[in-house]
Structures are given as structure tokens and as C-alpha cells.
N, CA, C and O atoms as a GROMACS GRO file, in nm:
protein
  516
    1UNK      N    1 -11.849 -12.268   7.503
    1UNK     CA    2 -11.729 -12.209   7.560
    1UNK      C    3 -11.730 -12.233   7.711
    1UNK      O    4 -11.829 -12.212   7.780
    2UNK      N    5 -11.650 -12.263   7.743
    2UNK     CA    6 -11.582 -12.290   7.903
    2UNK      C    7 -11.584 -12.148   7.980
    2UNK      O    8 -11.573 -12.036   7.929
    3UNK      N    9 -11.599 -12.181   8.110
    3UNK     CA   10 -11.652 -12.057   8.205
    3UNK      C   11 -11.512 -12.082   8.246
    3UNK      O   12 -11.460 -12.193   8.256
    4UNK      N   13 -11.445 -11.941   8.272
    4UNK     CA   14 -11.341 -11.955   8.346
    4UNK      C   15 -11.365 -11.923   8.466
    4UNK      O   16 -11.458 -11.842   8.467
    5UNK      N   17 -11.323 -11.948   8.581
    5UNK     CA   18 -11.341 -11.968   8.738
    5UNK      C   19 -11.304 -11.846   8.749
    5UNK      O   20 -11.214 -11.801   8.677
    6UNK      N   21 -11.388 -11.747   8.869
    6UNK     CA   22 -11.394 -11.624   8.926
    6UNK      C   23 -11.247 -11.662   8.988
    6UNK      O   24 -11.225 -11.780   9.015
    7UNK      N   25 -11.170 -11.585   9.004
    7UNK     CA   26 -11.039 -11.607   9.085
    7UNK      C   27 -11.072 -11.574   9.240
    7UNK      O   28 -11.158 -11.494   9.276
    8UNK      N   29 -11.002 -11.638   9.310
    8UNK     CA   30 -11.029 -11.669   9.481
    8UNK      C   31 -11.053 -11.524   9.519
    8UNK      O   32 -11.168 -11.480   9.506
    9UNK      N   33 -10.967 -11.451   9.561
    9UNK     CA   34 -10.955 -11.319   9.592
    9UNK      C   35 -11.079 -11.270   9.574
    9UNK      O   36 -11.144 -11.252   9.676
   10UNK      N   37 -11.169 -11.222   9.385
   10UNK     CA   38 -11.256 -11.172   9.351
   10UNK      C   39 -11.337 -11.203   9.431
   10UNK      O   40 -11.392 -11.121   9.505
   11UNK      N   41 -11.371 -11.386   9.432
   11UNK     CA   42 -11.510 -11.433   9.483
   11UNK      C   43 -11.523 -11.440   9.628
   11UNK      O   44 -11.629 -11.462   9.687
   12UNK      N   45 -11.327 -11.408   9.722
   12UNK     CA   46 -11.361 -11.390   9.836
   12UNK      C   47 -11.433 -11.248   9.866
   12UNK      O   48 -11.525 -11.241   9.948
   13UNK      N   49 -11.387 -11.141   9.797
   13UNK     CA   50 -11.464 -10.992   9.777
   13UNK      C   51 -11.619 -10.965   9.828
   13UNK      O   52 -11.689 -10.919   9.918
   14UNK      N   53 -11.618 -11.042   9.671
   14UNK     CA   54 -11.759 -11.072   9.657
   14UNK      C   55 -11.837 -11.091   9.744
   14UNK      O   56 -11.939 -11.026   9.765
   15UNK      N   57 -11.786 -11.206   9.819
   15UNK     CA   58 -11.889 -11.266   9.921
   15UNK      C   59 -11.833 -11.187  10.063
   15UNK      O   60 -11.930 -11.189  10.139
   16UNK      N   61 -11.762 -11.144  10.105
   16UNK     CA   62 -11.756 -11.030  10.212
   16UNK      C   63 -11.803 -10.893  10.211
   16UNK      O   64 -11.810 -10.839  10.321
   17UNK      N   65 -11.841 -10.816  10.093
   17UNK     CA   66 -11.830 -10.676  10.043
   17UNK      C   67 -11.937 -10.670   9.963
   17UNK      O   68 -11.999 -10.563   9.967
   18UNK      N   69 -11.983 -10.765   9.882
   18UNK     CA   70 -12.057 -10.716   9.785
   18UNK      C   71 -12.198 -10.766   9.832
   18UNK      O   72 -12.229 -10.862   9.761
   19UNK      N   73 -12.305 -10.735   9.934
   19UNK     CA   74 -12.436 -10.794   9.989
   19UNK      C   75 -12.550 -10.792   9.851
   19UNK      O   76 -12.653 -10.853   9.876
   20UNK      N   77 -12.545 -10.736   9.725
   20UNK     CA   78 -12.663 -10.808   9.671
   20UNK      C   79 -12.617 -10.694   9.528
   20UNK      O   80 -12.533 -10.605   9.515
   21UNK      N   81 -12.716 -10.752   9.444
   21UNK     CA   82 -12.667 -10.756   9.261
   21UNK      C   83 -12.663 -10.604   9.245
   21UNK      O   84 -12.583 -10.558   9.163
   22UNK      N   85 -12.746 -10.518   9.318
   22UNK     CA   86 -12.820 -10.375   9.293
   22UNK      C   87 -12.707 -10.275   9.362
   22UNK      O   88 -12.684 -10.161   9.323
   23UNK      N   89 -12.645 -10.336   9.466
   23UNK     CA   90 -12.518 -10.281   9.526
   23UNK      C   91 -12.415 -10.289   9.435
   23UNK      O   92 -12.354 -10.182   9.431
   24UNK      N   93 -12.369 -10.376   9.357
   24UNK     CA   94 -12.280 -10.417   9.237
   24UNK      C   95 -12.288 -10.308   9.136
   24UNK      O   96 -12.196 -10.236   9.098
   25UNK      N   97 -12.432 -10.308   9.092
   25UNK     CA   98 -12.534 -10.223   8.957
   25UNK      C   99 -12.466 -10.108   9.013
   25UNK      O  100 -12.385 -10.065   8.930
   26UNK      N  101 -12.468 -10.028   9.143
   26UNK     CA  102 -12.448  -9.925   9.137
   26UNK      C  103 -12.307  -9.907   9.164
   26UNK      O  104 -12.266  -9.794   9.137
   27UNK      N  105 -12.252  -9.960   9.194
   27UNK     CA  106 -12.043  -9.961   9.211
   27UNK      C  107 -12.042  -9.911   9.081
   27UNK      O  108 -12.003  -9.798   9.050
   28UNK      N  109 -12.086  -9.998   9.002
   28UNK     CA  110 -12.062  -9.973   8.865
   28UNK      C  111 -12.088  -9.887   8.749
   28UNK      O  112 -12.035  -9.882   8.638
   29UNK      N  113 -12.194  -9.812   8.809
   29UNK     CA  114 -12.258  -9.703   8.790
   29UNK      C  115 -12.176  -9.592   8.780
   29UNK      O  116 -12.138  -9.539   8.676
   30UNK      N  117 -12.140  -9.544   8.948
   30UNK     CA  118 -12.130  -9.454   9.011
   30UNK      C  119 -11.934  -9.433   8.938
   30UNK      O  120 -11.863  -9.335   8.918
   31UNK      N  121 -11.918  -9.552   8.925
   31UNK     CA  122 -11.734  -9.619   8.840
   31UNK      C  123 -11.725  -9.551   8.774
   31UNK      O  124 -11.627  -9.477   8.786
   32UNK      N  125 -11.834  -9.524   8.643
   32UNK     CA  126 -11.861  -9.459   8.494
   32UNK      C  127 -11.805  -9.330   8.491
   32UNK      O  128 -11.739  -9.284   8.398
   33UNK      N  129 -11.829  -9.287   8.573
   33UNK     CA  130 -11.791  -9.099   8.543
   33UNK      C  131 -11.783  -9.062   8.707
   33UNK      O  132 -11.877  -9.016   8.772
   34UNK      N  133 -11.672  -9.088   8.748
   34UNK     CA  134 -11.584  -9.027   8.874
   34UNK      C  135 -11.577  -8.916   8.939
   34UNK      O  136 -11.531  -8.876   9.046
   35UNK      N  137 -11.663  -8.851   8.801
   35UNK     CA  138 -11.635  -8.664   8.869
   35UNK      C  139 -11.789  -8.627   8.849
   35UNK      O  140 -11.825  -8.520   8.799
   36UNK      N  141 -11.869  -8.718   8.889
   36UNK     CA  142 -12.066  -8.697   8.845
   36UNK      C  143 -12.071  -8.754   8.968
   36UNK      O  144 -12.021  -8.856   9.016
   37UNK      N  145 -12.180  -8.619   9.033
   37UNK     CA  146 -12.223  -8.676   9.184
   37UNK      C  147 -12.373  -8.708   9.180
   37UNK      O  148 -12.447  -8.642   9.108
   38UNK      N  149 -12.415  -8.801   9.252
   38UNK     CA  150 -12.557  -8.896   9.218
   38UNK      C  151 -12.632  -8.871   9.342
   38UNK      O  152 -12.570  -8.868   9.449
   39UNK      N  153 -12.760  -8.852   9.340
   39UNK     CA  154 -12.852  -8.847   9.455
   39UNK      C  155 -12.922  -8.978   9.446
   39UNK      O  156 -12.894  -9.058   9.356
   40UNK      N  157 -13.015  -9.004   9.540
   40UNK     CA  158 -13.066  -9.094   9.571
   40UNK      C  159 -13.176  -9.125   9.420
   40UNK      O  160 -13.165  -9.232   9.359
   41UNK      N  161 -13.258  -9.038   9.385
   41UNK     CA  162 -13.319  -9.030   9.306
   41UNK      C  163 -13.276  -9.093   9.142
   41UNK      O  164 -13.335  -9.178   9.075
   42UNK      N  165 -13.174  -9.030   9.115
   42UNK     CA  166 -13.063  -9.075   9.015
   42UNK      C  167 -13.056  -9.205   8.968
   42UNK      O  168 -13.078  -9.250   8.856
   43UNK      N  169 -13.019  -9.260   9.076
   43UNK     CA  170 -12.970  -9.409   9.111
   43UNK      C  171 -13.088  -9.514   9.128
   43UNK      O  172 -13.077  -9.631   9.090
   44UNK      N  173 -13.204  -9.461   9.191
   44UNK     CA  174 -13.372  -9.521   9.184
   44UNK      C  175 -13.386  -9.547   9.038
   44UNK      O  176 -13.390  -9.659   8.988
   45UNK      N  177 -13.395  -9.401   8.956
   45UNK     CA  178 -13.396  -9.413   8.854
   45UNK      C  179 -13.301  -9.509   8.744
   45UNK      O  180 -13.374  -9.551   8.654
   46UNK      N  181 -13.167  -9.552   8.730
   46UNK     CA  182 -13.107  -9.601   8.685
   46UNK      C  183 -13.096  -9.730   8.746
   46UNK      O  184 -13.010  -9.793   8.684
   47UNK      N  185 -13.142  -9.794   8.835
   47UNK     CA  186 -13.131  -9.921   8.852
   47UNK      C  187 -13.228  -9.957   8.919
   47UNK      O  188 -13.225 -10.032   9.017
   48UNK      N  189 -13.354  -9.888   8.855
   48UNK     CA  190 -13.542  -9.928   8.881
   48UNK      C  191 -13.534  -9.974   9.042
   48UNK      O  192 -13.558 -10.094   9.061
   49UNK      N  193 -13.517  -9.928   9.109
   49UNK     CA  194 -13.560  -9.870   9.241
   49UNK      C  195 -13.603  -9.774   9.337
   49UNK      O  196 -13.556  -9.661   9.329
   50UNK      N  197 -13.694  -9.806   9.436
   50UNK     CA  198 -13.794  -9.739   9.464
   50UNK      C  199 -13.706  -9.637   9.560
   50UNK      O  200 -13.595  -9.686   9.580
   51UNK      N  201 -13.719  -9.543   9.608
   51UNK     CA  202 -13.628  -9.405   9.630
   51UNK      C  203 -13.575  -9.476   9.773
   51UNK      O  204 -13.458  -9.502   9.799
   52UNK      N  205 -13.649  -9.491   9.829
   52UNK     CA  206 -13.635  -9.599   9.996
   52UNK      C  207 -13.484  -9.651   9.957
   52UNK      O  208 -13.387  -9.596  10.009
   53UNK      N  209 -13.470  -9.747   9.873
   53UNK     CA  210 -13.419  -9.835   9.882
   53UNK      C  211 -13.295  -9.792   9.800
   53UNK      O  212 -13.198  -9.856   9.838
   54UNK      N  213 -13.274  -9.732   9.731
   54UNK     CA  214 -13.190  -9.621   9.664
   54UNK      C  215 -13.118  -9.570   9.769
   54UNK      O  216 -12.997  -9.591   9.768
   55UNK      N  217 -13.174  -9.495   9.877
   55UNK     CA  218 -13.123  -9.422  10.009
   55UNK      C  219 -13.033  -9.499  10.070
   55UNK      O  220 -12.929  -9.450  10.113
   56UNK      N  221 -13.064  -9.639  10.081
   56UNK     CA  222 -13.024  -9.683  10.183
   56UNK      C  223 -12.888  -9.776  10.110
   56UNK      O  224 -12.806  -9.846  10.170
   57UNK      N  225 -12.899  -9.749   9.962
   57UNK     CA  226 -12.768  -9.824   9.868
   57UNK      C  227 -12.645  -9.717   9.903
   57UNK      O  228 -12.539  -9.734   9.964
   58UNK      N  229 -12.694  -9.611   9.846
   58UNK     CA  230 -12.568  -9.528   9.902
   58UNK      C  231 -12.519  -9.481  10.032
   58UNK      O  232 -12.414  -9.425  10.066
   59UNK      N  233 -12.667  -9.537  10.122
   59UNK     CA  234 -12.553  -9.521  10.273
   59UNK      C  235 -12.493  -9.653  10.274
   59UNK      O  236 -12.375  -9.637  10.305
   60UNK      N  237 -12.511  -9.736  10.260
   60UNK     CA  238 -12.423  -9.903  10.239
   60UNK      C  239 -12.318  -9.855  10.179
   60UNK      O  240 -12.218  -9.842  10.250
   61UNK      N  241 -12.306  -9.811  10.023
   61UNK     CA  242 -12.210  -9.724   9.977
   61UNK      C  243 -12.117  -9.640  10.055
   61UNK      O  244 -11.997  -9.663  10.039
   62UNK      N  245 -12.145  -9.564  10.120
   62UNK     CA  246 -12.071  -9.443  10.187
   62UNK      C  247 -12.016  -9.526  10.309
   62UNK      O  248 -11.901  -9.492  10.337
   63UNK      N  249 -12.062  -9.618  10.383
   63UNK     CA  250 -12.045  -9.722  10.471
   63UNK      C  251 -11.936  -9.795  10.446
   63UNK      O  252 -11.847  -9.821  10.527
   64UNK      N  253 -11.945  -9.831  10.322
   64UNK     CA  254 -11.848  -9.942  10.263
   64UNK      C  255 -11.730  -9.870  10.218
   64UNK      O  256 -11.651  -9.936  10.151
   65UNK      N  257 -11.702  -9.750  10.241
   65UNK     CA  258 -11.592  -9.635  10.178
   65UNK      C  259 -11.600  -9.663  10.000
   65UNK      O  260 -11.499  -9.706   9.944
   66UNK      N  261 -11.680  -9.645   9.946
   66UNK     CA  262 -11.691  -9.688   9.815
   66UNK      C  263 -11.701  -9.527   9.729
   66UNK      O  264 -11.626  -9.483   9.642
   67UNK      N  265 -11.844  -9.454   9.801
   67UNK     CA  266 -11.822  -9.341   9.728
   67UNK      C  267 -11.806  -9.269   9.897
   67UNK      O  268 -11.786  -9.325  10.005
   68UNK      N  269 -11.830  -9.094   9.858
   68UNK     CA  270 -11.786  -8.993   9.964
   68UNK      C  271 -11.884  -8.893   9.925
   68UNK      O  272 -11.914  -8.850   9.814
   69UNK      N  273 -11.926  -8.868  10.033
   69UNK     CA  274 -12.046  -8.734  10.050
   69UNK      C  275 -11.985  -8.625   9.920
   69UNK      O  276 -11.863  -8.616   9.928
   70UNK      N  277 -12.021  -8.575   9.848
   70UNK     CA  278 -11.939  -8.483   9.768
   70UNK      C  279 -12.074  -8.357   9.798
   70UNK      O  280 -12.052  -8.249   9.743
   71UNK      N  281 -12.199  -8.367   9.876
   71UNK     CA  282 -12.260  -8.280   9.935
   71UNK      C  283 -12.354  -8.328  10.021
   71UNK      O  284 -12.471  -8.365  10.011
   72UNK      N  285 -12.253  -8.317  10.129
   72UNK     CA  286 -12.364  -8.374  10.257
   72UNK      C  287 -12.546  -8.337  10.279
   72UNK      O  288 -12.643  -8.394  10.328
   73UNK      N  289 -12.523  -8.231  10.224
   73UNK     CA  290 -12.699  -8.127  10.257
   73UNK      C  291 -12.787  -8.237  10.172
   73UNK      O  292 -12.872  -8.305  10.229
   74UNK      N  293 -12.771  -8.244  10.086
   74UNK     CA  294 -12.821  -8.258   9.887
   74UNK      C  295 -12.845  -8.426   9.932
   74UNK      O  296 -12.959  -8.465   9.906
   75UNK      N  297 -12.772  -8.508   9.982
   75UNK     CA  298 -12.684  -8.628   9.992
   75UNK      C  299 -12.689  -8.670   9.844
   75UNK      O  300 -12.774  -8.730   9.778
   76UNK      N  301 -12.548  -8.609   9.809
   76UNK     CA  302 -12.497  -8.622   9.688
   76UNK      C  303 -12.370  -8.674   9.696
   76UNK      O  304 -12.280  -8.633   9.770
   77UNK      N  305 -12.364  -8.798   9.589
   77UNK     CA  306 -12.240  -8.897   9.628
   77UNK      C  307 -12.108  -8.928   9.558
   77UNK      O  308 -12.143  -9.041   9.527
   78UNK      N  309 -11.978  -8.919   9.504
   78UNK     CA  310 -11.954  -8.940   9.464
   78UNK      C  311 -11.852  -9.097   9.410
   78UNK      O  312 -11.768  -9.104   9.500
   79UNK      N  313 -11.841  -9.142   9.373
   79UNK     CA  314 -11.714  -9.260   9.306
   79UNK      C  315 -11.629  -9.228   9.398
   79UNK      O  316 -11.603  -9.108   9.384
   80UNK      N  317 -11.559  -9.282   9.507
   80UNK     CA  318 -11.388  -9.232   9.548
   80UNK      C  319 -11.370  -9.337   9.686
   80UNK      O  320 -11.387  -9.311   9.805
   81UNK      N  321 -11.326  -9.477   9.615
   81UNK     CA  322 -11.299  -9.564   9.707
   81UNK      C  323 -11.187  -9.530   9.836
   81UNK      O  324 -11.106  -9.438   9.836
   82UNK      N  325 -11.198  -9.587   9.894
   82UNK     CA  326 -11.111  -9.524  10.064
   82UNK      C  327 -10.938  -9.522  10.027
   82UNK      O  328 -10.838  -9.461  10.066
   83UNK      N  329 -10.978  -9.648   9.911
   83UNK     CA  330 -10.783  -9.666   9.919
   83UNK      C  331 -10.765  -9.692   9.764
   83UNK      O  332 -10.850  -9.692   9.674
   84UNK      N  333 -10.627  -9.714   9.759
   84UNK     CA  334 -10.622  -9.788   9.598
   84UNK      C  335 -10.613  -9.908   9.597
   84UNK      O  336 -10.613  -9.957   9.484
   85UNK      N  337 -10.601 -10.011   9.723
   85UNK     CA  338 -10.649 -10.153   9.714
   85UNK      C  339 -10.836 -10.169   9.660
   85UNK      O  340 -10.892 -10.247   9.584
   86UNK      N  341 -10.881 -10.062   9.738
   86UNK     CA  342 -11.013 -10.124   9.736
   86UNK      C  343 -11.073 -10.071   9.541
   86UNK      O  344 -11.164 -10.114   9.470
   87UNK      N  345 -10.973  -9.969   9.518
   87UNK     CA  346 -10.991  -9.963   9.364
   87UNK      C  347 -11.014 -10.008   9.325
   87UNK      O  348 -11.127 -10.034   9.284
   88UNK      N  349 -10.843 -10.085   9.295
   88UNK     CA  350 -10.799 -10.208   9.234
   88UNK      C  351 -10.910 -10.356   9.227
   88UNK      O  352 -10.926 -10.429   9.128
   89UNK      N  353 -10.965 -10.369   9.344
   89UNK     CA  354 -11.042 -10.495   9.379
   89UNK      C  355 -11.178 -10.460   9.295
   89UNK      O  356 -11.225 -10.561   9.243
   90UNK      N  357 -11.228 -10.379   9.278
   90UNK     CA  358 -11.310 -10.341   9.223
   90UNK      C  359 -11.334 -10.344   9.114
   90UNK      O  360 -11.436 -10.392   9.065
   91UNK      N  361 -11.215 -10.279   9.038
   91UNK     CA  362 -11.191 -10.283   8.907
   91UNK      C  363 -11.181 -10.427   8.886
   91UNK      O  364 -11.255 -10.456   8.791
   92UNK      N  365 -11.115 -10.542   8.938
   92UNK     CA  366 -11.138 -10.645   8.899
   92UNK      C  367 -11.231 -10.708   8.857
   92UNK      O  368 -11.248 -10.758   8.745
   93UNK      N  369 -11.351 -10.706   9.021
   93UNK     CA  370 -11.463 -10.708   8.992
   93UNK      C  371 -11.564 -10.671   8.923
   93UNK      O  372 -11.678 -10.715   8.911
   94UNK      N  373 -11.498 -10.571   8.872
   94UNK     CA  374 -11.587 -10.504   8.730
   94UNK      C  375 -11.582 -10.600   8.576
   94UNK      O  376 -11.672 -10.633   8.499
   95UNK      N  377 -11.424 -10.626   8.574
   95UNK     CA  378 -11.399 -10.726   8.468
   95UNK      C  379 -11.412 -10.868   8.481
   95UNK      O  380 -11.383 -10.950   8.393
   96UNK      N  381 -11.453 -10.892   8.585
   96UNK     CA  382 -11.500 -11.042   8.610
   96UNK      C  383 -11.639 -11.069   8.603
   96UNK      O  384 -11.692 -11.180   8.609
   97UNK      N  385 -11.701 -10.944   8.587
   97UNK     CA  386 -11.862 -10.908   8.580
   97UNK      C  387 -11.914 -10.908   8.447
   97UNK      O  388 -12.016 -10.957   8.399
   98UNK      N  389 -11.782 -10.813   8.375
   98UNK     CA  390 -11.853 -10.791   8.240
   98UNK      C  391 -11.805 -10.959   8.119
   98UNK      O  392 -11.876 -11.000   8.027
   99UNK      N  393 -11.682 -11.015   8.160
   99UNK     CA  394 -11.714 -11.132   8.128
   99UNK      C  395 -11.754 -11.242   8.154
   99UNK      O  396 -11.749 -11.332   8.070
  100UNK      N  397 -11.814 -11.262   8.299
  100UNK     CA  398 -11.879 -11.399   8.354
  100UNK      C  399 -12.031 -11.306   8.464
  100UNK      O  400 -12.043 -11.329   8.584
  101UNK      N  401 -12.086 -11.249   8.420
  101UNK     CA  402 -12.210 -11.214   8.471
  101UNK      C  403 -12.287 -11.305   8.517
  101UNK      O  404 -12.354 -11.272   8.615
  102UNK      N  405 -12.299 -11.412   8.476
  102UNK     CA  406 -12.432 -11.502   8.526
  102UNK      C  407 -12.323 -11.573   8.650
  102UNK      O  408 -12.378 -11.567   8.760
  103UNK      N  409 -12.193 -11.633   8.656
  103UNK     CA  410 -12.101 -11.682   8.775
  103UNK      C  411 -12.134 -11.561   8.869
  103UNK      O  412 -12.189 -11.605   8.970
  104UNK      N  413 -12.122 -11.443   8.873
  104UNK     CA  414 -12.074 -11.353   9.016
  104UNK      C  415 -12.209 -11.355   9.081
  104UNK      O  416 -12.225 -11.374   9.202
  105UNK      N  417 -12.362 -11.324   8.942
  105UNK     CA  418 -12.473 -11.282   9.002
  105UNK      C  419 -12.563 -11.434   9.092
  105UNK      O  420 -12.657 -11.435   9.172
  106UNK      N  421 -12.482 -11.543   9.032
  106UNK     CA  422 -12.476 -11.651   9.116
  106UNK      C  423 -12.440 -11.668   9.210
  106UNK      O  424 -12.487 -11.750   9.289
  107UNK      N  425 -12.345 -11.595   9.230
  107UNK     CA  426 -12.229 -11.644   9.362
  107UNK      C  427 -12.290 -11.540   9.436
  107UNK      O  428 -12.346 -11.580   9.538
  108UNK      N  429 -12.295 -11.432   9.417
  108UNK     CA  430 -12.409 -11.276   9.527
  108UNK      C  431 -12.535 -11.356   9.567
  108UNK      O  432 -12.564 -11.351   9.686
  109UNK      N  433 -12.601 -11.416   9.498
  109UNK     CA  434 -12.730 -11.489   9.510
  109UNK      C  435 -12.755 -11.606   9.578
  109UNK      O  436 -12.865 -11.642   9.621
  110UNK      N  437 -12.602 -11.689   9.590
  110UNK     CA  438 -12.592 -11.846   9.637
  110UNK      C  439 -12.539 -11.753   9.772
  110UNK      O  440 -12.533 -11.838   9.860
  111UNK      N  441 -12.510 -11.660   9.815
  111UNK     CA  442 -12.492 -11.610   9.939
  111UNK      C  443 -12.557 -11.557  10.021
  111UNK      O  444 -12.528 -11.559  10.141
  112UNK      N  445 -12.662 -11.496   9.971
  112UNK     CA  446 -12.812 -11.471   9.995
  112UNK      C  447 -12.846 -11.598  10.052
  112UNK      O  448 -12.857 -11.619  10.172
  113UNK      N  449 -12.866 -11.696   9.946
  113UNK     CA  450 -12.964 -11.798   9.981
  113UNK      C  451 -12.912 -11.868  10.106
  113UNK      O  452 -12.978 -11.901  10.205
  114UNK      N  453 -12.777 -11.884  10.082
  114UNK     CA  454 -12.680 -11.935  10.202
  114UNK      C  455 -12.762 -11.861  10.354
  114UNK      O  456 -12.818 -11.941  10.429
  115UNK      N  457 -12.765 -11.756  10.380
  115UNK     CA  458 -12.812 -11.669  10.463
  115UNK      C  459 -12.955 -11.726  10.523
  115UNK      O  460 -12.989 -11.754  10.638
  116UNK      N  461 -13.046 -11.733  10.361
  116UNK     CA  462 -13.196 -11.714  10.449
  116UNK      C  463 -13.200 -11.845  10.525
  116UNK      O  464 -13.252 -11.854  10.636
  117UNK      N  465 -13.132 -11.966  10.446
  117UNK     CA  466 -13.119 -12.073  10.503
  117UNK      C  467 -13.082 -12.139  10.630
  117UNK      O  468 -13.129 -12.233  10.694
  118UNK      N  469 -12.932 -12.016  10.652
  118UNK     CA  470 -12.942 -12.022  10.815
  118UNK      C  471 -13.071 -11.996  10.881
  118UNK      O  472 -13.113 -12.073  10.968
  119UNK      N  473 -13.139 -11.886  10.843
  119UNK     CA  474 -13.209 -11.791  10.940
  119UNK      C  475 -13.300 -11.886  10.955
  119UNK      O  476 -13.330 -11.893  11.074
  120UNK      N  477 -13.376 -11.984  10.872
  120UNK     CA  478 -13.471 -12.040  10.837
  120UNK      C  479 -13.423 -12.155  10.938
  120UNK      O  480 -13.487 -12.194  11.036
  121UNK      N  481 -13.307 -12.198  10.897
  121UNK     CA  482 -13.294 -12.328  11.010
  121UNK      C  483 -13.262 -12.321  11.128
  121UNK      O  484 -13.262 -12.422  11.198
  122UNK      N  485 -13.226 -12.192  11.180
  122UNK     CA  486 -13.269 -12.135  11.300
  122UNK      C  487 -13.414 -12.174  11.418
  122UNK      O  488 -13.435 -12.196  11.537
  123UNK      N  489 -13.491 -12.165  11.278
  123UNK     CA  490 -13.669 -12.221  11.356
  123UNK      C  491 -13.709 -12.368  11.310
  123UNK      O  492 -13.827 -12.397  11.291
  124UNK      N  493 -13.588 -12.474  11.289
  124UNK     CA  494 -13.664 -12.567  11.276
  124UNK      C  495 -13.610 -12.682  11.444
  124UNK      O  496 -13.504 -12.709  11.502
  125UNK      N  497 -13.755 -12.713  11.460
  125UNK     CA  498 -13.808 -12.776  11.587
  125UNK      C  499 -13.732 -12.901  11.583
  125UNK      O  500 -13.752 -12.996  11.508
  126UNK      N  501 -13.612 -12.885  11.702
  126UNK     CA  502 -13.498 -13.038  11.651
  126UNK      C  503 -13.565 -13.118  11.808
  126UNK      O  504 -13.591 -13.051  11.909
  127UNK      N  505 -13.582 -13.245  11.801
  127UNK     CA  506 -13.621 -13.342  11.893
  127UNK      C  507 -13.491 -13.332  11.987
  127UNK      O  508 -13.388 -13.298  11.929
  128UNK      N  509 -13.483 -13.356  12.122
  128UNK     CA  510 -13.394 -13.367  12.225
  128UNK      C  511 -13.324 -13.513  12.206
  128UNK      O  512 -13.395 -13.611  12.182
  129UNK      N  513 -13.198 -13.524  12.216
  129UNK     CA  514 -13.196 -13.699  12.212
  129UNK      C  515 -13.152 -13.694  12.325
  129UNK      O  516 -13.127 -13.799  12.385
   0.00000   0.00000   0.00000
């Protein structure tokens, strides 16, 4: 079966908004049940990460207007994107996920790599001409 092409828009998303697969894991997560607020712990737990790094998804999250403090003390988070564009875009990206998974987690990953590659060719020693 033929891969149908991520549509422009999605994969421009993607590659502006969406920095890595575990940020995605949890959009999608947090999508599921709208009115369930998630701690850091939660989310470690459901997408096998270490609590550190959990912390720092949902401040990217809360950063990205994706979810909203639903208890600042607790830092407890909920689902509630900033607008209904960024819904909408989402929801796309949700259905472009659940039928072409290996294209998006490619395209999150070929953007990564895109990255270290700069950084990397950053330090390579170019001769003067």
C-alpha cells in the first residue's frame, strides 16, 4: 500500500511545533480525556520517562499553549490549547499520526538529525582559501 504524503501545513507544524516523538506521545495523551489533569509523574509513567524529563515536557507544553496550569501548586496540567486553530492543527496531527506513524516519527527525527548536523558542522576545521 502507498504512503500518502503528510499534507504541507501538517509537516510544516510538525517541524516548527512539534521538537521530538515524546512531546507528540504526550499531546496525545493529555488529548484523551480533556477534563483529567496530569502531573509530572503521570506522564513519566505513561510514556517511560524519567520524572526530570517529564517536568520539563509539560513546561514545553504549557510554553507551547498546549495544556494550562489547572493547579499551579500540584503542577497539574490540563489539555486546553490557546486557540481553536491550534486545536484544529492538532487534531490533524493526531490523524496523520494514527495513519502514517512511521512518515511523522521520521520527519520529527529527520529534524533532529537536521539540527545535530548543523551543530556538528559548526566544529568542522574549514582550510582558508
Amino acid at each position: 500500500m502507498d504512503r500518502v504524503p503528510i499534507p504541507d501545513d501538517v509537516s510544516r507544524f510538525i517541524l516548527l511545533a512539534i521538537p521530538s516523538v515524546p512531546y507528540l506521545e504526550a499531546i496525545l495523551l493529555l488529548r484523551r480525556d480533556t477534563s483529567q489533569t496530569w502531573d509530572y509523574k503521570q506522564i513519566a509513567r505513561h510514556l517511560y520517562l524519567g520524572d526530570k524529563a517529564a517536568q520539563a515536557l509539560l513546561a514545553e507544553l504549557h510554553a507551547g499553549g498546549i495544556v494550562t496550569a489547572a493547579d499551579p501548586e500540584l503542577l497539574r496540567y490540563r489539555y486546553h490549547p490557546q486557540s481553536a486553530e491550534l486545536e484544529q492543527m492538532i487534531s490533524r496531527v493526531a490523524e496523520v499520526y494514527s495513519q502514517d506513524l512511521i512518515g511523522v516519527t521520521n520527519l520529527i527525527h529527520a529534524k533532529a538529525n537536521k539540527k545535530a548536523q548543523l551543530f556538528a558542522d559548526a566544529f568542522i576545521w574549514r582550510k582558508e582559501s
